[in-house]
N, C-alpha and C positions, 0 to 999 in steps of 0.2 A: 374380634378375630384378627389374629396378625393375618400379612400380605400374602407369608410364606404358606399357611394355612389355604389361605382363599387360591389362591397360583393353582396349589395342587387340586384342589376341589376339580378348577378349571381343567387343567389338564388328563384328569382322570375320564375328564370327555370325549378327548380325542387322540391319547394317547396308552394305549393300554398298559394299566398299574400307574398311569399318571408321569412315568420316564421313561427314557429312549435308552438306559441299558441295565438289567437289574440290579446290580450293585451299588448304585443309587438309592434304590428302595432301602427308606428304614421300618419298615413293620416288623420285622425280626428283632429289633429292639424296642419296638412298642411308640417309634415314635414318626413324623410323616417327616419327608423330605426339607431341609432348608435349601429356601431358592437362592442362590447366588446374584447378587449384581455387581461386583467388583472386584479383583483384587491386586495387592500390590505386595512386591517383598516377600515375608514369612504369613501374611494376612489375608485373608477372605472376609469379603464385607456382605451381609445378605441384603435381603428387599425392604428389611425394613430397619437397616442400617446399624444392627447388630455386625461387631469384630469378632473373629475367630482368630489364633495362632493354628495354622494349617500343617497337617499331617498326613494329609492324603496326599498333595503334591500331586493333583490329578491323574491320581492313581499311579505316580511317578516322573512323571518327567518334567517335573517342574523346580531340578535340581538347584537351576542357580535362584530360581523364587519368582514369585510370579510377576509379569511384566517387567521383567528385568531392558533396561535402558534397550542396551546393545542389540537384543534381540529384537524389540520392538519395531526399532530402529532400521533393522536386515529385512523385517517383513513390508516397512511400509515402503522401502525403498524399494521391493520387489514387485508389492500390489500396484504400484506406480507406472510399472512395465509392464504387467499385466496380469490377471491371475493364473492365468490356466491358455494354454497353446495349444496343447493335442502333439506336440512337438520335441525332438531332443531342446535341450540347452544344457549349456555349458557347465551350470551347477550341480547339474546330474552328475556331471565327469567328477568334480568335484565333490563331490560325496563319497560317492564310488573310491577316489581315491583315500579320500581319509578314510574310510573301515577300511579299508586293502592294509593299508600301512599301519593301522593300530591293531590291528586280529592278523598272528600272522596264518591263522588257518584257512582264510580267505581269501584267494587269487582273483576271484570273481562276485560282486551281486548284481541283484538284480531287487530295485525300488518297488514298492507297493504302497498299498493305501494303509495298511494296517498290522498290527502284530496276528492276528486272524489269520487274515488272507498272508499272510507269511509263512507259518506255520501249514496251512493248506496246502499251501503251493511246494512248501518242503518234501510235505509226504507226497504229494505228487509226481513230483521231481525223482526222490528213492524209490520210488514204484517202478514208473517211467525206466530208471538208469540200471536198477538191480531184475527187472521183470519178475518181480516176484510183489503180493497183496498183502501179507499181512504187518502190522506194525505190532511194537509193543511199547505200552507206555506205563506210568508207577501211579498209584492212587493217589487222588489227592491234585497233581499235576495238573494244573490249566492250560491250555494252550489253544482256548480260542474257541469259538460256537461250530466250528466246523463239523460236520458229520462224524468222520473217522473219530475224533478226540474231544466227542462230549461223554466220555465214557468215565464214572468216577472222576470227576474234574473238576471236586473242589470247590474252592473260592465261590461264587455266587450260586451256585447249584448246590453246595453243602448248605450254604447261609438258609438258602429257602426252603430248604430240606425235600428236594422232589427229586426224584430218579435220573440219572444221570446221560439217558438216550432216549423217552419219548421223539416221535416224532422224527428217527433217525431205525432206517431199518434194519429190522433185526438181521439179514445176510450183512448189511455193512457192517453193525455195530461187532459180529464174530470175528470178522477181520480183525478187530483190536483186542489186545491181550495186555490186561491189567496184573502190574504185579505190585508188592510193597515198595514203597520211596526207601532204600538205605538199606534193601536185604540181598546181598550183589548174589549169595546161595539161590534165591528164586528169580533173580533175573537171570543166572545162567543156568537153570533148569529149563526157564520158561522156552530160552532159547534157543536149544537143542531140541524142545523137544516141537519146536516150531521152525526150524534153523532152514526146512527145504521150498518153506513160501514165505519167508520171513524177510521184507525188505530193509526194515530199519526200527533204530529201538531210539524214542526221542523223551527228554529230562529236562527238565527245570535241573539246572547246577547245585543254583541253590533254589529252594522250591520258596514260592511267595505267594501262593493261593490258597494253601492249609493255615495260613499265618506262616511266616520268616521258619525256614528249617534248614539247617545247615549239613551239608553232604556228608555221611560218616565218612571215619580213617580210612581211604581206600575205595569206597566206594565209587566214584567216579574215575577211577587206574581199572577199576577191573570192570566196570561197563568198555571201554576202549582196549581193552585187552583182551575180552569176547566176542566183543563184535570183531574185530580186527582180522583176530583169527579164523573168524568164521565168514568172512567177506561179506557181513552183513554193516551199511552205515548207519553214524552214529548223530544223531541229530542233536546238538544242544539248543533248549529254547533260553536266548538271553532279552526276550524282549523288554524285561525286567532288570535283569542285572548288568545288561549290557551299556558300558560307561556311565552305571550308577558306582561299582564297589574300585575300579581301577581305570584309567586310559585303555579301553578296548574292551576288551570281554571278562567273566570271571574266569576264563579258560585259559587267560593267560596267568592268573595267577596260579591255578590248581596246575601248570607246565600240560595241558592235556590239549591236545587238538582235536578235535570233531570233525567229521565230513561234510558235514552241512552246518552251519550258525543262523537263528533266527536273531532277527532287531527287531525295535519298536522305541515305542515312549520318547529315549532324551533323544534318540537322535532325527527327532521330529521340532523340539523345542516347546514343544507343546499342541503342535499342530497334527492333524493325523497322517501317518507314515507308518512305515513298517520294510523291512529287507530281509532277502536270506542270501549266504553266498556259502561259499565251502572250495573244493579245489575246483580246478579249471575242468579237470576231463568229465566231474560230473555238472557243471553249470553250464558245457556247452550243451549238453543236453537238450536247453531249454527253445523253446522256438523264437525265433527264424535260424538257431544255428541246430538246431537237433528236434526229434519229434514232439519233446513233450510240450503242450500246448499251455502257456499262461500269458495275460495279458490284463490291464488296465487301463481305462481311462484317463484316471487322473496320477496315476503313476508318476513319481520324479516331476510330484508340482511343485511350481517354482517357489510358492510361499512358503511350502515346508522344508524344502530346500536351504531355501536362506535361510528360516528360525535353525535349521538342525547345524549348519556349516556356522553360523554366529554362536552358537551353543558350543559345540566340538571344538572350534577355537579357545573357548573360555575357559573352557576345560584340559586344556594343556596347560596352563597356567602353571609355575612352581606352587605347591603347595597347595592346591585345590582339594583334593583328596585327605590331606592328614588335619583340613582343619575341619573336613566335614566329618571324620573320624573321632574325632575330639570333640568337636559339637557333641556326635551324640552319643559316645562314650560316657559323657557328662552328663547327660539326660539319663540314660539309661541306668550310670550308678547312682544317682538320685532315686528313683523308683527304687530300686534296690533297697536303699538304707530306708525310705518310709516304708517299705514291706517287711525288711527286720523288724524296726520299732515296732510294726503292730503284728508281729509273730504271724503273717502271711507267708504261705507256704506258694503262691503266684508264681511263675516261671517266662522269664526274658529271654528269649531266643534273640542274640542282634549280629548281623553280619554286616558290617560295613555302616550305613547310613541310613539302612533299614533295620527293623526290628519288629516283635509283636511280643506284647504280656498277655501272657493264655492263663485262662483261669483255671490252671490244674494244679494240682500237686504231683502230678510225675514230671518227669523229662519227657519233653516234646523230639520224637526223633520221625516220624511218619506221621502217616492220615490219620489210623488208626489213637495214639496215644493225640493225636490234636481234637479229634472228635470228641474225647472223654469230657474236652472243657466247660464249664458250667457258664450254659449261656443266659442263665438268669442273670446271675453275676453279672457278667460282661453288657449285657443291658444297664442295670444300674451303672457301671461304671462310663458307660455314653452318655446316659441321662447326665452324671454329675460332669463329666468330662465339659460336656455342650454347655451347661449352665456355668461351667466357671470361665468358661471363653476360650475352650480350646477342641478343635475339630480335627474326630479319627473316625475313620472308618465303619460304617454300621454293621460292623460282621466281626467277629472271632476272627473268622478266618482272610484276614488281609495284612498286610504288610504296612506299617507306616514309616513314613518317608521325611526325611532330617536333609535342610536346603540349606547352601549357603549363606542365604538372606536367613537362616533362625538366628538370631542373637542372644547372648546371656541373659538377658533380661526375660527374652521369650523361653530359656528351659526355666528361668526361675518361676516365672507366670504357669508355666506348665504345671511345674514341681508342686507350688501351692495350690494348684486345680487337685491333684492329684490326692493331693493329704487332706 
């Protein structure tokens, strides 16, 4: 029995399904969890000293690749000072200022522990500021275990295929109103016809829980064009896309501002974090300057702190972005021409640095047409994926992630995994 095996055994003891978040879990593709004990670059080492070329990117934020120098560097230099205060510090301001100056939709945030508790605290916030309870959000969209928005959401609750609000009650879960990802006809139905307690309608830009979906023509001009009009706000979740596809948010590439912005992932460094900001008149809102009540513990800790400001700098960089474009441009038309040659009909959905191959023959544009994909298939292709030494995802439905640390050598290694 490998290490990896035996770990899990263990932990199935004390940890229920043997991991601390399901998306972890591979029994959806038939196979148990690999434990990690290291990793460095484009690479993940397991227990029992098995490489991988890595595509998870801990589930993203591990753009510039893992243990990258600089950052390590930012945290041990902070741990040294101390971990944790209960206290402002100075790198808080500093954070704060870098998303202010990269999103200019954002006059204000406010630090969290999480993309989660980000997202929570949003909808709380547009509850709070607009006095009105209901939200509405698009199938498929993830945004976190919170009550309000485990409703049709995707990503690890699709993978495991169980209902989308157990354990979340049914008066709350009617406050959320589920529409299609990319049908802007039923989201401005939905929201008229909801428009007189309707506080906020919040999206994935680009959605990365269904697998990689890219926002149709327009669709994201006329969610902001609805709400707008109808003084209802507009929440985008970029906890995902947020300074993975551009310097700041994908909102600044689609020209669109939002009233509230969720963070997460890179601008932690790897460490756990999360923020939301949006404009000033609604983030004074938040208490100690207005009613609505949110707060944290470990809020603007200093370790995450420094990994996420060591990261944000590195990523201003000239040229950061167009060669992580080209990375996986090249990865991705790779897969392409072995799916010709063997007359697979597979489908690449890639925006930026992220991407996912759904095993369909349609176009992937919502929850619906990603659901169609054949998760036998997609089982086999982890099995061989894992055995040739390269590690994605246990699920259909997630996003894989292209770091600067991937090298040519690592899509060619991929590439012959692949074939």
């Amino acid at each position: 029995m490998d290490m990896s095996r035996s770990l899990f055994q263990e932990a199935q003891k004390y940890i229920p399904g043997g991991v601390n978040s399901p998306v972890r879990a591979c029994g959806s593709v038939g196979y148990d969890p690999v434990f990690i004990n290291r990793a460095s670059g484009s690479k993940v080492y397991d227990v029992d000293g098995r490489k991988y070329i890595d595509y998870i990117g801990s589930w993203g934020p591990m753009i510039l690749g893992h243990a990258f120098p600089v950052v390590v560097d930012a945290i041990r230099q902070a741990a040294e000072r101390g971990t944790s205060y209960g206290a402002p510090t100075d790198m808080e301001i500093e954070m704060a200022r870098l998303i202010v100056d990269a999103i200019p939709s954002i006059d204000m945030v406010r630090m969290v522990s999480s993309g989660t508790e980000a997202a929570m605290s949003a909808i709380r916030l547009a509850r709070g500021y607009t006095k009105k309870n209901r939200i509405i959000k698009f199938e498929g969209c993830y945004h976190g275990h919170a009550d309000s928005l485990l409703v049709k959401a995707g990503s690890g609750v699709a993978t495991l295929g169980i209902p989308g609000s157990p354990g979340v009650p049914e008066e709350l879960a009617k406050l959320t109103i589920t529409v299609p990802y990319n049908d802007i006809k039923a989201a401005e139905s939905a929201v008229d016809l909801y428009c007189d307690d309707l506080a906020c309608v919040i999206v994935e830009p680009v959605a990365g829980n269904m697998g990689v979906v890219p926002p149709a023509f327009g669709f994201l001009e006329g969610l902001r064009k609805i709400t707008a009009e109808r003084g209802i706000l507009l929440i985008f979740d970029e906890v995902i896309t947020g300074f993975r596809l551009t310097y700041g948010g994908f909102q600044n590439i689609a020209g669109i501002e939002p009233d509230i912005t969720c963070l997460g992932k890179i601008i932690g460094g790897g460490l756990p974090v999360g923020a939301f900001g949006g404009r000033k008149d609604i983030m004074e809102q938040l208490a100690p300057m207005g009613p609505v009540y949110q707060a944290g513990t470990l809020s603007g800790n200093p370790l995450a702190m420094a990994a996420g400001i060591a990261t944000l700098n590195c990523l201003q960089k000239t040229g950061v972005y167009e060669a992580l474009e080209e990375k996986t441009v090249r990865l991705c038309a790779g897969i392409e021409k072995i799916l010709e040659e063997k007359g697979s009909s597979r489908r690449i959905n890639r925006v930026g640095s992220m991407f996912t191959l759904f095993f369909t023959q349609e176009d992937v544009t919502d929850f619906t047409s990603a659901a169609k994909s054949d998760a036998k298939l997609f089982s086999r292709h982890f099995g061989k994926m894992l055995a040739g030494g390269v590690m994605i995802a246990p699920s259909q439905f997630e996003a894989s992630f292209v770091s600067l640390a991937h090298t040519d050598e690592d899509i060619d290694a991929t590439l012959t995994a692949f074939s």
